[in-house]
C-alpha positions in Angstrom: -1.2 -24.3 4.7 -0.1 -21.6 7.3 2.9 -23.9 8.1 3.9 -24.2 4.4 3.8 -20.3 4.1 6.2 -20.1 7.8 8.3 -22.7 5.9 8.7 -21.3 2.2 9.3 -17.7 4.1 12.3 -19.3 6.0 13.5 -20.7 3.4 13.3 -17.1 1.6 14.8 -15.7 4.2 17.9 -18.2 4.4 18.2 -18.1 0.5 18.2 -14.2 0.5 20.8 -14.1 3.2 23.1 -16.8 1.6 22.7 -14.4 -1.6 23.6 -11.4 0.5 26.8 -13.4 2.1 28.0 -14.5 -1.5 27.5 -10.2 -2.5 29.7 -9.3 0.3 31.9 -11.7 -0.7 32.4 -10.7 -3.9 32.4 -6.9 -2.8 35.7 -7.5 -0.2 37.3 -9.6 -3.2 37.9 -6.0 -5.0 37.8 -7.7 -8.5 34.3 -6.5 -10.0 33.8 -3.7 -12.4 32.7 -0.6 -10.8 29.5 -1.2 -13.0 29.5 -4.7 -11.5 29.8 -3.3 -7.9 27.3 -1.0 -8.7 24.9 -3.7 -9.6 26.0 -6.0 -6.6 25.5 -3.3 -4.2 21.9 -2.5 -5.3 21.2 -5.7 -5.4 22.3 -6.4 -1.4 20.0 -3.2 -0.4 17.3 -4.8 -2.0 18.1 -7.9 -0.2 18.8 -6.4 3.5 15.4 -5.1 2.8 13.7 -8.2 2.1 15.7 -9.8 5.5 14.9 -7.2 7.6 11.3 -7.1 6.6 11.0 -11.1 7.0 12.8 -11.0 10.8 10.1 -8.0 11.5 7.4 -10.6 10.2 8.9 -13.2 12.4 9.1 -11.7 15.2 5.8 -10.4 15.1 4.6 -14.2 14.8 6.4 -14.7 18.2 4.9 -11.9 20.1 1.4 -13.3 19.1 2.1 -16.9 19.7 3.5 -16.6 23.2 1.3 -18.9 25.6 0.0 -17.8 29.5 1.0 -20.0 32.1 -2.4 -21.8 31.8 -2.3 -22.3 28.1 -4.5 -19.8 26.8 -2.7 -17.9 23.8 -2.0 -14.1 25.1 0.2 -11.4 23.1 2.9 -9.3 24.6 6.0 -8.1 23.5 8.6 -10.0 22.5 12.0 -9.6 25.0 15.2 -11.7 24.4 15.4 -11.4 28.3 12.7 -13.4 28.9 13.4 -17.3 29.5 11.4 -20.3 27.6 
């Protein structure tokens, strides 16, 4: 079930940032109402939100799933530095 929940949250996460894409779109196109922009632009603050807080959950999956050299499951920080 744990794997269904890192799946749907991906899947969140790509929707919301697909969403967020289309909204910027739109936005550079100049063509919306200022209400419309309005509304556009509240709703992609929402949605940066919702990304930022899923990649913070993410990562925070990575630094406790790291594995020691002997297989035993340690947490540390992650760093993009480090190689697999």
């Amino acid at each position: 079930m744990a794997g269904e929940q890192g799946a749907s949250s991906i899947a969140d996460f790509e929707k919301s940032l697909d969403e967020l894409e289309k909204l910027v779109r739109d936005l550079e196109q100049g063509e919306l109402s200022l209400e419309q922009s309005l509304t556009a632009f509240e709703r992609g603050v929402k949605l940066t939100r919702e990304c930022q807080q899923a990649l913070k959950t993410a990562e925070q999956r990575v630094e406790q799933l790291v594995q020691s050299n002997d297989g035993a499951l340690e947490t540390r920080p992650f760093t993009p530095d480090e190689s697999a």
